[in-house]
C-alpha positions as CSV (number, residue, x, y, z in Angstrom):
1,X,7.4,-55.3,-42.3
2,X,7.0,-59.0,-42.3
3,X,10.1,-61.4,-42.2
4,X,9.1,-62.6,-45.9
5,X,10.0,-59.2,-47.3
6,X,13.3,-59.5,-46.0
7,X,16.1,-59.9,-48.6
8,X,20.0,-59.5,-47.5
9,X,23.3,-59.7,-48.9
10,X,25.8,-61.9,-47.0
11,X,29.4,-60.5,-47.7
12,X,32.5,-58.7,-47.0
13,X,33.5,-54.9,-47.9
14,X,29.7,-54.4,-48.9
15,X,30.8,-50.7,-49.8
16,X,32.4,-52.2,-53.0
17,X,29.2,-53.5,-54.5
18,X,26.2,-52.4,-56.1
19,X,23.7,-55.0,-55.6
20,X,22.1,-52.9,-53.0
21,X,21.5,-49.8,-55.0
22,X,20.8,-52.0,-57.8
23,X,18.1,-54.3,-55.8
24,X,16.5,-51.1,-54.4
25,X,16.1,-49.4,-58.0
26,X,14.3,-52.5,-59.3
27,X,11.8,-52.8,-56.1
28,X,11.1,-48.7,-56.1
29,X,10.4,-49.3,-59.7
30,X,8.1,-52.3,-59.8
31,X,7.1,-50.7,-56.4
32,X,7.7,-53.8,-54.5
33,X,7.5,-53.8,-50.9
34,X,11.1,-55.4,-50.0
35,X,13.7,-54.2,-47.7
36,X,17.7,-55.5,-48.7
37,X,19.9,-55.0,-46.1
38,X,24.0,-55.7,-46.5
39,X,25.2,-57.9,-43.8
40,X,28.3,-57.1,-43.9
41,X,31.0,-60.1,-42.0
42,X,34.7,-59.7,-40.9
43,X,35.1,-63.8,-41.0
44,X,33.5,-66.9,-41.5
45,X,32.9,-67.9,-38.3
46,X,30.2,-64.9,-37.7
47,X,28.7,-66.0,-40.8
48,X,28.1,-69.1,-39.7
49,X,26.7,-68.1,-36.1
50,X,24.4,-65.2,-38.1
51,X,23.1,-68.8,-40.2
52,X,22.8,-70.2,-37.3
53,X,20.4,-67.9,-36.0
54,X,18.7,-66.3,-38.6
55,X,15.7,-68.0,-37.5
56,X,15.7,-65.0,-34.6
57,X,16.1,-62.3,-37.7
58,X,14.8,-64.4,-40.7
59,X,15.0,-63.4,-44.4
60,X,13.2,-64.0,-47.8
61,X,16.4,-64.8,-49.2
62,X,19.9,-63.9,-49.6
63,X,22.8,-63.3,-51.5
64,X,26.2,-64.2,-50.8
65,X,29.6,-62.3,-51.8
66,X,32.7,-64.1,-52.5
67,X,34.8,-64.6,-49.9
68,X,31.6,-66.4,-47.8
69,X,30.0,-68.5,-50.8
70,X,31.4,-71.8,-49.6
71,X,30.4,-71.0,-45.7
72,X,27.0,-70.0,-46.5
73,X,26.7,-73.7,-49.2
74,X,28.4,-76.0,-46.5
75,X,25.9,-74.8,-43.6
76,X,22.8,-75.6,-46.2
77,X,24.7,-78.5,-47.1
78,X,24.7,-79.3,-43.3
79,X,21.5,-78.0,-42.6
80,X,19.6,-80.3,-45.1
81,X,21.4,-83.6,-43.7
């Protein structure tokens, strides 16, 4: 599978949320050919080094959980200066 059909979710205690068996539902039904992941991260600071380097593992796009929305803005915010 290509790196543009990548989609992941960015978050902490994943096993709480439904986006991935929502996501999944609405690609097997439009039969889209997109794999979601959860990337699931115990602090901020690994989500910033997985940012860092998601150019080695890149994604379509992403979706961020509270508690990492504001790491995940302020390296974009970074990133783009």
């Amino acid at each position: 599978m290509s790196h543009n059909n990548k989609i992941c979710l960015i978050g902490k205690d994943l096993s709480l949320s439904l986006s991935y068996k929502i996501h999944k539902a609405i690609y097997d039904f439009l039969k889209i050919n997109l794999e979601y992941k959860n990337k699931e991260f115990k602090n901020k600071l690994d989500v910033y080094s997985y940012l860092k380097d998601h150019f080695k593992d890149p994604f379509f796009a992403a979706n961020v959980t509270y508690p990492y929305k504001e790491t995940v803005y302020k390296f974009l915010k970074e990133s783009n200066e």
